[in-house]
VOTORTI-377430 format. One record per residue (C-alpha): residue in one letter; residue number from 1; x, y, z. Coordinates in steps of 0.001 Angstrom, whole numbers. Layout:
N
<r code="A" pos="NUM" xx="X" yy="Y" zz="Z"/>
...
//
This chain:
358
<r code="X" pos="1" xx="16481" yy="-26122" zz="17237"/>
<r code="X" pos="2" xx="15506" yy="-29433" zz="17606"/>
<r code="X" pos="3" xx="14866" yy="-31937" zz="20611"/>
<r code="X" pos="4" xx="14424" yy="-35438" zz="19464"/>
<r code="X" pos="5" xx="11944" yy="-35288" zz="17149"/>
<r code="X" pos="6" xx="10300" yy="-32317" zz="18218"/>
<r code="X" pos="7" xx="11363" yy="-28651" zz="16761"/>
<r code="X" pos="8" xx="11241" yy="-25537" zz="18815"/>
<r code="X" pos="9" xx="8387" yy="-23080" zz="17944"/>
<r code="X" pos="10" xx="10046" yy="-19982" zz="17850"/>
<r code="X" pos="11" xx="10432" yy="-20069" zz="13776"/>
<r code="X" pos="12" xx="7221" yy="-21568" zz="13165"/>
<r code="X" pos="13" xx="5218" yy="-18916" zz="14917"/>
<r code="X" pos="14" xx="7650" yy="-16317" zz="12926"/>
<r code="X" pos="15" xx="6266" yy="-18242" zz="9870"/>
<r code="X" pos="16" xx="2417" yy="-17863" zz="11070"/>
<r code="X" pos="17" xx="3070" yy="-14095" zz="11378"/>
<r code="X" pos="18" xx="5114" yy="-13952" zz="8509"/>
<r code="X" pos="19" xx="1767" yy="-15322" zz="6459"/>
<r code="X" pos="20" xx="-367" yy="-13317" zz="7860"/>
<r code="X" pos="21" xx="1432" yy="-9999" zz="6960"/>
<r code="X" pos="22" xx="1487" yy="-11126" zz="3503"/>
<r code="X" pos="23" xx="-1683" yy="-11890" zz="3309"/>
<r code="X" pos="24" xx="-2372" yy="-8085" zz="4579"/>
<r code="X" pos="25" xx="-381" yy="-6921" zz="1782"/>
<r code="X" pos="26" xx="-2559" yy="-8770" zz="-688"/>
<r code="X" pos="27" xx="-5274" yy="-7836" zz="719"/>
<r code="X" pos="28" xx="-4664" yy="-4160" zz="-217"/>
<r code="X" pos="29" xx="-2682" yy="-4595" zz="-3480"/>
<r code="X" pos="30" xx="-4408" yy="-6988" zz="-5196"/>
<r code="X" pos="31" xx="-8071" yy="-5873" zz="-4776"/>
<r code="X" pos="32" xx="-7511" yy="-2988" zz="-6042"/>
<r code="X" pos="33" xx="-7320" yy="-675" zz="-3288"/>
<r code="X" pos="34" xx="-3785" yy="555" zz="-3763"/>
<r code="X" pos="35" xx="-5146" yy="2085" zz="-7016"/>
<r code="X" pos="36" xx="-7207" yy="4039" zz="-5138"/>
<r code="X" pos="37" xx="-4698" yy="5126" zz="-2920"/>
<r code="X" pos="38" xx="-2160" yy="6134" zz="-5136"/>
<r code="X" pos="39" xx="-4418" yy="7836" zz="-7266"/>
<r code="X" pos="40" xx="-5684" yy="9554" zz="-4085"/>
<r code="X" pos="41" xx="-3674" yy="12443" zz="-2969"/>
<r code="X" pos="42" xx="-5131" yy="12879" zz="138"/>
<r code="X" pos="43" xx="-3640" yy="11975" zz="3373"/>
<r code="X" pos="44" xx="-6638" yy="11137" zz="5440"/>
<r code="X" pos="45" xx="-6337" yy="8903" zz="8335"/>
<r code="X" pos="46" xx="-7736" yy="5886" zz="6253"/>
<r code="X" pos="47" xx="-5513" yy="5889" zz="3195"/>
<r code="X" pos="48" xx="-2696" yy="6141" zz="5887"/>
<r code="X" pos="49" xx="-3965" yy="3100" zz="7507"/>
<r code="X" pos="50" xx="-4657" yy="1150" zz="4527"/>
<r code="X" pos="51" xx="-846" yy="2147" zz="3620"/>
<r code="X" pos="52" xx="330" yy="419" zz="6490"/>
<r code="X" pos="53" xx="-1649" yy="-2353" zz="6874"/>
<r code="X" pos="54" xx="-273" yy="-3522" zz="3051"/>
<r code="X" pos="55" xx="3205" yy="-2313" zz="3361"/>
<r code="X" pos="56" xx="4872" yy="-5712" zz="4600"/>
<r code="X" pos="57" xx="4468" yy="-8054" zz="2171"/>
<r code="X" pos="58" xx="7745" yy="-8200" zz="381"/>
<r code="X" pos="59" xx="9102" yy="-7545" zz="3695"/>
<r code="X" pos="60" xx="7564" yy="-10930" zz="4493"/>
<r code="X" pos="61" xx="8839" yy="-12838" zz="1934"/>
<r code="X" pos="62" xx="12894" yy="-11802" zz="3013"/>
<r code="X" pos="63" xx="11907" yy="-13579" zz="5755"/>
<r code="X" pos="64" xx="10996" yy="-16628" zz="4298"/>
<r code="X" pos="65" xx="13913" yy="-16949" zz="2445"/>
<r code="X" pos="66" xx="15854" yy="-15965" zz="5095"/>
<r code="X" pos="67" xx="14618" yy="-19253" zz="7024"/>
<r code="X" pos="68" xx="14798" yy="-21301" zz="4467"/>
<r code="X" pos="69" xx="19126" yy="-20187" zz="4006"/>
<r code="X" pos="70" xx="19677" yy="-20651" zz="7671"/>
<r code="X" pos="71" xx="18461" yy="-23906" zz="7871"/>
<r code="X" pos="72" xx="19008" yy="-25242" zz="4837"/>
<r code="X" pos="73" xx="22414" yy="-24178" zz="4567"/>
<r code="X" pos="74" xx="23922" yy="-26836" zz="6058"/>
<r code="X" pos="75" xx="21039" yy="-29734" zz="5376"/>
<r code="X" pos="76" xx="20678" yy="-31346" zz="1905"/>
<r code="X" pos="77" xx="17930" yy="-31216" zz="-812"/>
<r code="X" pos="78" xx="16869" yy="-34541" zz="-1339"/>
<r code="X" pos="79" xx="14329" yy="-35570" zz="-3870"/>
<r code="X" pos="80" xx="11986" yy="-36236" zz="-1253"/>
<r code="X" pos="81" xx="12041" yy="-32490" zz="-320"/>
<r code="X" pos="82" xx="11732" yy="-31550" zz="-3827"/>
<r code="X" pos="83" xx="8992" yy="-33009" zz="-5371"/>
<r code="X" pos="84" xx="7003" yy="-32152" zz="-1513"/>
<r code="X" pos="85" xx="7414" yy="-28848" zz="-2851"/>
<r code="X" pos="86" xx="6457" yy="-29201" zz="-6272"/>
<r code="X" pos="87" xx="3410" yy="-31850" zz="-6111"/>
<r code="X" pos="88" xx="2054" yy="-29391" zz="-3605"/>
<r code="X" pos="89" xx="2195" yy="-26423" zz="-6125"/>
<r code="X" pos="90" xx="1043" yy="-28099" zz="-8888"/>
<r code="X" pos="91" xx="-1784" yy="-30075" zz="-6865"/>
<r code="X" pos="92" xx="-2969" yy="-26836" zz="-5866"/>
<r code="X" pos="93" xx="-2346" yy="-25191" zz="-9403"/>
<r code="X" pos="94" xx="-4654" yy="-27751" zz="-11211"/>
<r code="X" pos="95" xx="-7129" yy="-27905" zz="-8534"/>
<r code="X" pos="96" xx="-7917" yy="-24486" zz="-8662"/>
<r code="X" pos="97" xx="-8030" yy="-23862" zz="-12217"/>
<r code="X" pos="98" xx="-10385" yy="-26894" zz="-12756"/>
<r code="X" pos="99" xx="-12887" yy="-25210" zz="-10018"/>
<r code="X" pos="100" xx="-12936" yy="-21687" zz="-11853"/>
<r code="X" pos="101" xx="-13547" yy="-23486" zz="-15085"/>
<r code="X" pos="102" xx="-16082" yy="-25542" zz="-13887"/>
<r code="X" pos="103" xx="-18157" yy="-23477" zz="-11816"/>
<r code="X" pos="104" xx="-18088" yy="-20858" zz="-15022"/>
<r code="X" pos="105" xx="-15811" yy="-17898" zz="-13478"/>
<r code="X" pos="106" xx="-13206" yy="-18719" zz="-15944"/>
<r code="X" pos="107" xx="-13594" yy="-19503" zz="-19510"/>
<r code="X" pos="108" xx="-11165" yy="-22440" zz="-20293"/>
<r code="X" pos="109" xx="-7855" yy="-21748" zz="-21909"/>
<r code="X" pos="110" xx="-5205" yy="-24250" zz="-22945"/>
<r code="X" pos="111" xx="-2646" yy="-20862" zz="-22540"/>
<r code="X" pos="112" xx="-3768" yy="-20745" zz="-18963"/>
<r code="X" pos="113" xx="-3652" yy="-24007" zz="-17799"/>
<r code="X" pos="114" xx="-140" yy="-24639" zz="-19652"/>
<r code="X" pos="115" xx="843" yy="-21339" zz="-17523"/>
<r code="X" pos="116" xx="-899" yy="-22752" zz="-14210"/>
<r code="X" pos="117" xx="926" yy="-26522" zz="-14555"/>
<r code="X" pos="118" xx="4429" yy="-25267" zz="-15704"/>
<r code="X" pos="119" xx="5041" yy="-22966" zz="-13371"/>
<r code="X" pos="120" xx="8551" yy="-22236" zz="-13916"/>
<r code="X" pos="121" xx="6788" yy="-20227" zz="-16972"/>
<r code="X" pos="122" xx="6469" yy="-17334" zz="-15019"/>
<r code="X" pos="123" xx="10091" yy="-16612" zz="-13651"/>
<r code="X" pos="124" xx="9665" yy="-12796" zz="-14488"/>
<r code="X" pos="125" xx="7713" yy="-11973" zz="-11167"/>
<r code="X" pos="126" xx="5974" yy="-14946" zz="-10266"/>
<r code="X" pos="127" xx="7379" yy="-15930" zz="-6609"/>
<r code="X" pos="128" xx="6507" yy="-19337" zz="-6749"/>
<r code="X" pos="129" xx="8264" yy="-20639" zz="-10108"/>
<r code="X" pos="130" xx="11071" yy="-18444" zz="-8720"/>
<r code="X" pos="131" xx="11292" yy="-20289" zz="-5665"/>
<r code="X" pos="132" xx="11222" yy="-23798" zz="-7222"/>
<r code="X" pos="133" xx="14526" yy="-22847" zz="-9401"/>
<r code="X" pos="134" xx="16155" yy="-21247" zz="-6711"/>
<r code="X" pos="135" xx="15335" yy="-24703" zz="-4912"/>
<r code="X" pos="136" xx="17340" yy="-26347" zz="-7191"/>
<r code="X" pos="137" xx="20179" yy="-23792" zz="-7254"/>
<r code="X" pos="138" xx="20747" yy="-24789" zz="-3194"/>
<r code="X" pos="139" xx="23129" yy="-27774" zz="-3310"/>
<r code="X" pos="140" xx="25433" yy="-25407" zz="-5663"/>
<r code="X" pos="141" xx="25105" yy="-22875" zz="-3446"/>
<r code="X" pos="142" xx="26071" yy="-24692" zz="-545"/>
<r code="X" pos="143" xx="29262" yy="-26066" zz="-1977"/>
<r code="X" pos="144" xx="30501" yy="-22562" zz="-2884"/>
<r code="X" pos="145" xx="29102" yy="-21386" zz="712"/>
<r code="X" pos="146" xx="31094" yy="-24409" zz="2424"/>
<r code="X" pos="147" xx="34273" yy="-23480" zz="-16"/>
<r code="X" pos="148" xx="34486" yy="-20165" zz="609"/>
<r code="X" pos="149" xx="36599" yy="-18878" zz="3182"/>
<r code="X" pos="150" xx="35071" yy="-16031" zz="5830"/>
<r code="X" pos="151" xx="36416" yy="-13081" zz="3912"/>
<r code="X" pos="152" xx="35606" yy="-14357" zz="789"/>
<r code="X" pos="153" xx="31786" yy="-14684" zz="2253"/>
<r code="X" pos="154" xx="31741" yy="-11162" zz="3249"/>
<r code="X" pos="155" xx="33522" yy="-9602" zz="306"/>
<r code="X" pos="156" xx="30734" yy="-11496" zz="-1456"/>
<r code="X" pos="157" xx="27634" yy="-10280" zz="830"/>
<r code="X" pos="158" xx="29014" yy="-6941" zz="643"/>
<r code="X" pos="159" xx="29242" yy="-6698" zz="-3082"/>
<r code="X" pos="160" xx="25546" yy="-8235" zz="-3261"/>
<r code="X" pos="161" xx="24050" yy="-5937" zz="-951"/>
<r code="X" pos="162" xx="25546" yy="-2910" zz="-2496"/>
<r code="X" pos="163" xx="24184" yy="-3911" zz="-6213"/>
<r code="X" pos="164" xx="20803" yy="-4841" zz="-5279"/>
<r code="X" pos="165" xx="20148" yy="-3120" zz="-2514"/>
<r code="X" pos="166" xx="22066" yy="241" zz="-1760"/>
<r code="X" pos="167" xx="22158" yy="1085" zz="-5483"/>
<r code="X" pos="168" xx="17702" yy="851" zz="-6169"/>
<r code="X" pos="169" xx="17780" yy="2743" zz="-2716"/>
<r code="X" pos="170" xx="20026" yy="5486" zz="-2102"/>
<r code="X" pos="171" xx="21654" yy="5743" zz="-5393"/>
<r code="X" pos="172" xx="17903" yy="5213" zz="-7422"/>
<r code="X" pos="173" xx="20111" yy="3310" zz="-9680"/>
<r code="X" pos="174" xx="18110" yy="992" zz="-12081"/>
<r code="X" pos="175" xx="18715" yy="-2595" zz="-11165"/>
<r code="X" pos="176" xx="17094" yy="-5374" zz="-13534"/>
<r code="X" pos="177" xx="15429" yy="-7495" zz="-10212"/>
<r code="X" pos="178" xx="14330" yy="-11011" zz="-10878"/>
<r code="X" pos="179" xx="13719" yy="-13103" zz="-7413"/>
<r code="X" pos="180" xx="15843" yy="-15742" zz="-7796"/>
<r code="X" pos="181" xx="18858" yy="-12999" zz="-8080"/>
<r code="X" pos="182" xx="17585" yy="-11556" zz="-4730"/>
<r code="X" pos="183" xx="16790" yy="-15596" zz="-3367"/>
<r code="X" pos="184" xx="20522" yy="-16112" zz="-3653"/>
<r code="X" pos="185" xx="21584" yy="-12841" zz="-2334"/>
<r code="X" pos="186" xx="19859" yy="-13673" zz="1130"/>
<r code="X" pos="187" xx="20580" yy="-16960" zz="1625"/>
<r code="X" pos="188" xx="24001" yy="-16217" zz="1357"/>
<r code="X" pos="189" xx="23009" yy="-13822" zz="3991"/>
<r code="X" pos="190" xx="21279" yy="-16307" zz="6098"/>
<r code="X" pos="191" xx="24173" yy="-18634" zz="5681"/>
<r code="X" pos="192" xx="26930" yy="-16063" zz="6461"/>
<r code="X" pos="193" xx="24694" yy="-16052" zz="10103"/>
<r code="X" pos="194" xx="24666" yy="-19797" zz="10155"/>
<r code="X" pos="195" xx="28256" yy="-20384" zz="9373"/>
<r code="X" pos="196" xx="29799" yy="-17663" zz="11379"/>
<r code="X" pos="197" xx="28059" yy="-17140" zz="14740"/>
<r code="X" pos="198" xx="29117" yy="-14319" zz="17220"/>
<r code="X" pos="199" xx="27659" yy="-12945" zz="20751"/>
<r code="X" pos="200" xx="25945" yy="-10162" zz="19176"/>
<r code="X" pos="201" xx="23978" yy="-12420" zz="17344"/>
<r code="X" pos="202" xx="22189" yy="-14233" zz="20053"/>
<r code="X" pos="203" xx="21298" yy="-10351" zz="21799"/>
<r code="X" pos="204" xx="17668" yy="-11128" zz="21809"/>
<r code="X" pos="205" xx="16728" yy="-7479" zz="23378"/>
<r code="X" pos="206" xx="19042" yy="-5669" zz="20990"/>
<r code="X" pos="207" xx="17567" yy="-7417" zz="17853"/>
<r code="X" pos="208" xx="14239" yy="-6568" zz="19201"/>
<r code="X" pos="209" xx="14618" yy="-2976" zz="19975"/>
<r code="X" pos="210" xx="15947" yy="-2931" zz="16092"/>
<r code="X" pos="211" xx="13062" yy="-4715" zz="14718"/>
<r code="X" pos="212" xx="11102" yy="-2152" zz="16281"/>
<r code="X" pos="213" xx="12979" yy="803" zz="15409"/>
<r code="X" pos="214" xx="12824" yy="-734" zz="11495"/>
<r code="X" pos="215" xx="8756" yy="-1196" zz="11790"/>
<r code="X" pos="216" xx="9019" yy="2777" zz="13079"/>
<r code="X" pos="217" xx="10652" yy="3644" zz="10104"/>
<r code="X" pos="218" xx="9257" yy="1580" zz="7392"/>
<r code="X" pos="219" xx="6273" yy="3049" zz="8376"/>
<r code="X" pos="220" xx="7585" yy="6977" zz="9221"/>
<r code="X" pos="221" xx="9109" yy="6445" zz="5425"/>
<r code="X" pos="222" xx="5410" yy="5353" zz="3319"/>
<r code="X" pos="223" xx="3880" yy="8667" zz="5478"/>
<r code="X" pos="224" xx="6996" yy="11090" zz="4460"/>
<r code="X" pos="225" xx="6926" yy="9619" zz="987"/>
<r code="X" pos="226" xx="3783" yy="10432" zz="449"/>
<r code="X" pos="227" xx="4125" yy="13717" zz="1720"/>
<r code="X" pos="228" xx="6524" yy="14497" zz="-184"/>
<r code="X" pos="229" xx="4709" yy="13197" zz="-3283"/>
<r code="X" pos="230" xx="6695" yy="10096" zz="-3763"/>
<r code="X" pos="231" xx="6426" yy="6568" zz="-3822"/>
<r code="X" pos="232" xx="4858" yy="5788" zz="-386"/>
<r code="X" pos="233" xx="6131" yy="2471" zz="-719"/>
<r code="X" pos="234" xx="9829" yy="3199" zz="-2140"/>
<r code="X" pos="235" xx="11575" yy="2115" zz="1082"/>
<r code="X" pos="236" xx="9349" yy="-1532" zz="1053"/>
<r code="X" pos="237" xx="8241" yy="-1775" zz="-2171"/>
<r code="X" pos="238" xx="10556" yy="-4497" zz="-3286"/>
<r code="X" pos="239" xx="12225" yy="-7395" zz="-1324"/>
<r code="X" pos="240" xx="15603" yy="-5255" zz="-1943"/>
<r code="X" pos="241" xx="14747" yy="-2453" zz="-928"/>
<r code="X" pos="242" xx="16585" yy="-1659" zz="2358"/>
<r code="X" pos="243" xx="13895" yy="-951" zz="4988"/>
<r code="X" pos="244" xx="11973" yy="-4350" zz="3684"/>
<r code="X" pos="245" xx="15182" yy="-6036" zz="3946"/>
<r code="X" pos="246" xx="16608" yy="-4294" zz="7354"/>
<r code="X" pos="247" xx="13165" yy="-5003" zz="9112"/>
<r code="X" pos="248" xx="13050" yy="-8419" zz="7664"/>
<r code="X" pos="249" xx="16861" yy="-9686" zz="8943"/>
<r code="X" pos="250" xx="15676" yy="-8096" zz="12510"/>
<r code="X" pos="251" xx="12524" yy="-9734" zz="13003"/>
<r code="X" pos="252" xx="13961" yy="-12843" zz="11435"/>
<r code="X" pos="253" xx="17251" yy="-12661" zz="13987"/>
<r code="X" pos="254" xx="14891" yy="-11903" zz="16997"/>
<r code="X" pos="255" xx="12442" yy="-14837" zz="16187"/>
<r code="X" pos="256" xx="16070" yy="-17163" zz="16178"/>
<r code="X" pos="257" xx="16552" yy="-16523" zz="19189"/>
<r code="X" pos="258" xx="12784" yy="-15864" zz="20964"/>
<r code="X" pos="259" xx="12915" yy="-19419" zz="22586"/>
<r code="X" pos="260" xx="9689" yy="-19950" zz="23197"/>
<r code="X" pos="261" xx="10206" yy="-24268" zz="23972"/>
<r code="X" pos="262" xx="8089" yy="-26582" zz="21984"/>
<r code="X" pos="263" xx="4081" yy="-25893" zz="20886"/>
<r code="X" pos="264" xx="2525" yy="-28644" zz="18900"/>
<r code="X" pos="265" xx="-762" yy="-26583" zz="17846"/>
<r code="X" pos="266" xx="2229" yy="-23355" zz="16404"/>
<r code="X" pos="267" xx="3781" yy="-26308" zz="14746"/>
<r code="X" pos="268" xx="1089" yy="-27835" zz="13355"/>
<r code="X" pos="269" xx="-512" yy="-24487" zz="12071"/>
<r code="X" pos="270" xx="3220" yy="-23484" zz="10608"/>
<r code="X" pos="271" xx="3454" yy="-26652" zz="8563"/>
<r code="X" pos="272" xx="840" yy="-25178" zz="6422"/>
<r code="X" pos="273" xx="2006" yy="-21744" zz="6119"/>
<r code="X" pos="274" xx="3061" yy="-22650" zz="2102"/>
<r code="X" pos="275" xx="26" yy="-23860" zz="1169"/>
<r code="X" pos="276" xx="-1932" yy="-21344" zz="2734"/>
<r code="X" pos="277" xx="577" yy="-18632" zz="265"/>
<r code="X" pos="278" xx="-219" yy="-21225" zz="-2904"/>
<r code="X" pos="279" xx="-3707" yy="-21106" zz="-2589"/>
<r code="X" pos="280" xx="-4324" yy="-17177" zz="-2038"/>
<r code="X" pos="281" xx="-1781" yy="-16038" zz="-4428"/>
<r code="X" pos="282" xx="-2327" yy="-18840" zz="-7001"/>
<r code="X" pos="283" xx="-3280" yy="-16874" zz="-9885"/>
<r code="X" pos="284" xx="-4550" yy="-13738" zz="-11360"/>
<r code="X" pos="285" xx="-8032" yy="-15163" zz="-11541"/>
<r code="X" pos="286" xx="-7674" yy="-16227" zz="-7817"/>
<r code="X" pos="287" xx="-7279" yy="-12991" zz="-6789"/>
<r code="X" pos="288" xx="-9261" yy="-11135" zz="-8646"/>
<r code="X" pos="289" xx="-12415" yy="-14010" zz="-6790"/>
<r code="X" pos="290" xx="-11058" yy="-14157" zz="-3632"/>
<r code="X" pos="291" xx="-10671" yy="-10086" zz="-2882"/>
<r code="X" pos="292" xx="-12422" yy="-8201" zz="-5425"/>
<r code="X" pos="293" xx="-15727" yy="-10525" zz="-6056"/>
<r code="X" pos="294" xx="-15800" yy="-12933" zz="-2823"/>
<r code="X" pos="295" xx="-14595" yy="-10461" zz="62"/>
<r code="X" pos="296" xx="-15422" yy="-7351" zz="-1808"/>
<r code="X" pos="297" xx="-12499" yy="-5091" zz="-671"/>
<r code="X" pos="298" xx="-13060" yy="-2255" zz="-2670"/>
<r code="X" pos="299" xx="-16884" yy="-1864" zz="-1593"/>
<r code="X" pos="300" xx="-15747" yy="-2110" zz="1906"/>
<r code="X" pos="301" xx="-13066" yy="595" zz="1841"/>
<r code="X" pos="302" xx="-15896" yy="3420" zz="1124"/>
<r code="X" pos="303" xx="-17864" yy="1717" zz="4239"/>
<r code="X" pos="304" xx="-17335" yy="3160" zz="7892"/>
<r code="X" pos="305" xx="-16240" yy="-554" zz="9429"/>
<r code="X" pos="306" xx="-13610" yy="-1214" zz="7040"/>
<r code="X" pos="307" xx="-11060" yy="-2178" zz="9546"/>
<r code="X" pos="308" xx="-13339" yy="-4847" zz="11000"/>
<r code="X" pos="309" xx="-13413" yy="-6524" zz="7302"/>
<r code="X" pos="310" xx="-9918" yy="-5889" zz="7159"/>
<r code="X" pos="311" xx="-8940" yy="-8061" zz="9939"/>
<r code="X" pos="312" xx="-11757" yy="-10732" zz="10029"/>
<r code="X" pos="313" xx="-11001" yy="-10915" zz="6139"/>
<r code="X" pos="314" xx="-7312" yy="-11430" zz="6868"/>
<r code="X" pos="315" xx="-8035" yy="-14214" zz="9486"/>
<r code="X" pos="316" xx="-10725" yy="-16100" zz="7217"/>
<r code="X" pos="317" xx="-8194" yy="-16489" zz="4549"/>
<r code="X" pos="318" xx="-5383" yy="-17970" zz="6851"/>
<r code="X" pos="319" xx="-7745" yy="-20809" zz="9069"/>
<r code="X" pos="320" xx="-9874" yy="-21681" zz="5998"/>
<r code="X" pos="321" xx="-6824" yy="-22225" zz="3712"/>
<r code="X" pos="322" xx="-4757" yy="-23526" zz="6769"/>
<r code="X" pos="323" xx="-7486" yy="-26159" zz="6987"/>
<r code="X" pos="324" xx="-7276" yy="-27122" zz="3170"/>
<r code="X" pos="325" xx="-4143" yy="-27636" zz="3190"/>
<r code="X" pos="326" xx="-4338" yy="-29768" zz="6633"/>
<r code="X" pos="327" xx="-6471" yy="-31604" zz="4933"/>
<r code="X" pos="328" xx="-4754" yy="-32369" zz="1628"/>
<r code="X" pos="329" xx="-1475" yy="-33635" zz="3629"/>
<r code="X" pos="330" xx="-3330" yy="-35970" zz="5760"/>
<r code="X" pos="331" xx="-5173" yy="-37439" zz="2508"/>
<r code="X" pos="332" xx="-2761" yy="-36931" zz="-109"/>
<r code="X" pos="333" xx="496" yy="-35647" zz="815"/>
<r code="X" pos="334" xx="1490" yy="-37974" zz="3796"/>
<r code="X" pos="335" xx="363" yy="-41229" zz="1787"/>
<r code="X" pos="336" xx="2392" yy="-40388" zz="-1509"/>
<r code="X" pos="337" xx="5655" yy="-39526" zz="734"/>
<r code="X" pos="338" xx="5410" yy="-42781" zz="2332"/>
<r code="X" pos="339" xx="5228" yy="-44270" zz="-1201"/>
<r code="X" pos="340" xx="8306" yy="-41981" zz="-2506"/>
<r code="X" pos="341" xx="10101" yy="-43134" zz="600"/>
<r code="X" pos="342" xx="9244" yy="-46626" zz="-114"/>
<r code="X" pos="343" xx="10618" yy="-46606" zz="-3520"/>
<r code="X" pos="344" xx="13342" yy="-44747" zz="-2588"/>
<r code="X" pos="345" xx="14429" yy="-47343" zz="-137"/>
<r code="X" pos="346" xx="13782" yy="-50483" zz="-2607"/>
<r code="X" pos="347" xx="16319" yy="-48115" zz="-5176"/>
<r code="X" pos="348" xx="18864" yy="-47734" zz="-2517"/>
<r code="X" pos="349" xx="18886" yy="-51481" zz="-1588"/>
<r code="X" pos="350" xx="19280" yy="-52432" zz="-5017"/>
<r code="X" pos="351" xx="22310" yy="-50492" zz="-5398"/>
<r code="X" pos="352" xx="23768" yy="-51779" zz="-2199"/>
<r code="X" pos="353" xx="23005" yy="-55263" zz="-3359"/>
<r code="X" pos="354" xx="24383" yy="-54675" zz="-6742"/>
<r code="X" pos="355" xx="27753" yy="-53221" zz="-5015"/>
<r code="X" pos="356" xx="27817" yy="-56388" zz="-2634"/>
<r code="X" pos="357" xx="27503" yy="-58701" zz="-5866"/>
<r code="X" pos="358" xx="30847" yy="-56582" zz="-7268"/>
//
């Protein structure tokens, strides 16, 4: 994937449209919309749409973690990597809350801001303070993943996969579903792809004709389910669920292997692809502002151009928070990792001196 120090842009541009899919789904499930929906019984053309058009989000964030196990797989976290992650969510975390409180949206609440600056606080369903633990969990992972022999990897995967995903949805079996579980169950996925590579995983057409076929029927299941008076979004509406995890491991395999040579401008938007997911999704008061009071979703769903404001909404969020968080790496980020790596090096030549001295 890489040429010197230049990285092929197949992934990244799999992250941009990744990001943008999520955002979709927020767009319809956190303003409030879906409430109207499921509430709705009808099956008119625009609940249908609106069904669609929000059904990918946990979908989206399979592949994520799907990029983040192949790659990382075989790499090492280093503290450097770490605390990139973490500074930027709680930079992000404070900021945010301090602007609510101060502009008078949000009344201030020493609850709240504990919640917003610990983050791993909200393991139950919050995806960031899941991700930062399961962050942690990788160099574990990796030894058992380098350990294991093939077999054992697949006996593994297969046991995975049928708990938390064929059980919740074939079987309707109850499955207690945290995201860290599910974080660990595809990156050993991811890794199993990594470690063990065959032809049939470098068939760009077949992978996407699949992803296509899986789009066809993640969507053909939210319109039978609702005809049917289910769930529309049983198939997709968690990361385990097999359609949102079948369409994600497609689209993820043909984006691997999509070579698409080097774009500086893809890479360059990609890089920001995290912080434009911690600023949107930051917190429950951020999303009640951003859809419900600033872009207004619900008003717009009863208006006759509603798929206009769906789009343009959907673009707005990703270049103006792309450009935030442009801006806070080339002001904040890239200084303070120069400093880390500074101190790391003074730390490493110490020990090497001390060692010399022995």
């Amino acid at each position: 994937m890489k040429k010197g120090n230049t990285r092929n842009s197949n992934i990244e541009l799999f992250r941009i449209i990744t990001m943008l899919v999520i955002i979709a789904h927020h767009y319809v499930v956190n303003s409030g919309i879906a409430d109207i929906l499921f509430s709705n019984s009808s099956m008119g053309v625009k609940n249908i749409f609106y069904l669609i058009f929000g059904c990918g989000g946990k979908t989206g964030i399979n592949c994520f973690v799907l990029i983040t196990g192949y790659f990382m797989c075989k790499s090492k976290i280093t503290l450097r990597k770490f605390l990139k992650l973490f500074c930027e969510a709680e930079f992000y975390s404070f900021v945010i809350f301090m602007i609510f409180w101060i502009t008078g949206y949000e009344p201030f609440s020493i609850k709240m801001f504990i919640k917003n600056m610990i983050p791993f606080l909200d393991i139950s369903t919050g995806f960031m303070a899941c991700f930062l633990l399961f962050y942690l969990l990788i160099p574990f992972l990796n030894i058992l993943i380098k350990h294991m022999k093939k077999r054992e990897h697949e006996m593994l995967l297969a046991l995975c996969l049928f708990i938390y995903t064929f059980l919740p949805s074939l079987a309707k079996a109850y499955v207690v579903f945290n995201y860290i579980t599910w974080f660990i169950v595809l990156y050993i996925l991811a890794s199993y792809v990594r470690y063990y590579p065959r032809d049939i995983y470098q068939n760009m057409k077949m992978w996407r004709n699949l992803m296509i076929i899986s789009i066809i029927l993640s969507v053909g299941s939210i319109i039978v389910c609702w005809y049917i008076g289910v769930d529309p979004y049983f198939f997709v509406s968690d990361s385990n669920k097999i359609l949102a995890l079948i369409t994600a491991f497609c689209a993820f395999m043909f984006f691997l292997n999509w070579n698409i040579g080097y774009n500086k401008t893809i890479n360059k938007i990609a890089a920001s692809t995290f912080g434009v997911f911690m600023i949107h999704t930051n917190s429950i008061t951020m999303r009640r502002w951003l859809w419900r009071d600033f872009l207004k979703n619900r008003v717009w769903y009863f208006q006759n151009y509603y798929i206009v404001h769906m789009f343009i909404s959907i673009i707005i969020v990703y270049v103006v928070c792309t450009i935030i968080d442009m801006i806070r790496i080339r002001i904040l980020e890239k200084p303070f990792l120069n400093f880390v790596d500074k101190r790391l090096d003074m730390s490493n030549l110490r020990v090497l001196s001390t060692m010399d001295q022995k």
